[in-house]
C-alpha angles and dihedrals in degrees: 000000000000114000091236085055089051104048088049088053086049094052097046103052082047093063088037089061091043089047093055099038086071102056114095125205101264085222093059125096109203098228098313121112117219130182104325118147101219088076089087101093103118125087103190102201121187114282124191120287126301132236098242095155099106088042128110118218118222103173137004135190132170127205126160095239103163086051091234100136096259126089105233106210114230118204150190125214142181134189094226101111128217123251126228090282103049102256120127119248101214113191125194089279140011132160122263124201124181107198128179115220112207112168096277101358134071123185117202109214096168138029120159150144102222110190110205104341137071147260119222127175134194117196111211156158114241104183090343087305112133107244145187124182116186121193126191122186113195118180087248107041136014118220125184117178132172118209101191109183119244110200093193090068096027092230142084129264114228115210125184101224079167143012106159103174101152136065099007123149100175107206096184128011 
């Protein structure tokens, strides 16, 4: 073979490989986990109470979702504090918790520092099932989990929908 045949082979299987190198199995999921069943591994049972004396509230909602005659109080807190005149100072990041009161119990769904981004959550009935999903955008990752309450175990049962960690570039929260 020529040089110049060479050379073009050369470069050719070289942007061949590139080109490869760059396709992903569409069944992979680079490190994000989406809808799999098997993400609902965590009970979360009720713990004793919670400080919540340097907290800030942001939203409160009560439903009587255990039937037993007395409306628990789910919030939601964060450690940004208010200024004197009752705004809120939100830094770039702050912890949020999301606790359920219920007489003696409290259950923590959620306890987390979110740096720049956010923490949202929907009560609902699936089926009739008492349910909570909580989603916080970050300008870095993306979580959605359902924590659907189970009265035989007197507890909630966390499940990842969504975890997305790798690869997020957030453009509006």
């Amino acid at each position: 073979m020529k040089p110049r045949v060479k050379s073009t082979i050369f470069i050719f299987m070289l942007m061949l490989a590139i080109f490869l190198s760059g396709c992903v199995n569409e069944n992979s999921d680079n490190g994000n986990i989406q809808n799999e069943d098997e993400n609902t591994k965590n009970i979360i049972y009720s713990s004793s109470p919670e400080d919540i004396s340097q907290l800030t509230m942001l939203e409160t909602f009560k439903y009587d979702f255990d039937f037993d005659g007395t409306e628990e109080e789910i919030n939601l807190y964060t450690s940004a504090q208010k200024d004197s005149k009752g705004e809120i100072m939100w830094d770039d990041g702050q912890v949020f918790k999301l606790i359920i009161l219920d007489s003696n119990e409290n259950f923590v769904l959620f306890d987390e520092y979110v740096q720049l981004g956010k923490v949202n959550y929907y009560v609902y009935l699936e089926k009739d099932v008492f349910t909570i999903s909580i989603i916080s955008p970050r300008t870095a990752s993306l979580t959605i989990t359902d924590y659907v309450y189970d009265k035989d175990v007197n507890g909630f049962l966390e499940k990842k929908l969504i975890e997305k960690t790798t690869d997020i570039n957030m453009l509006k929260i």
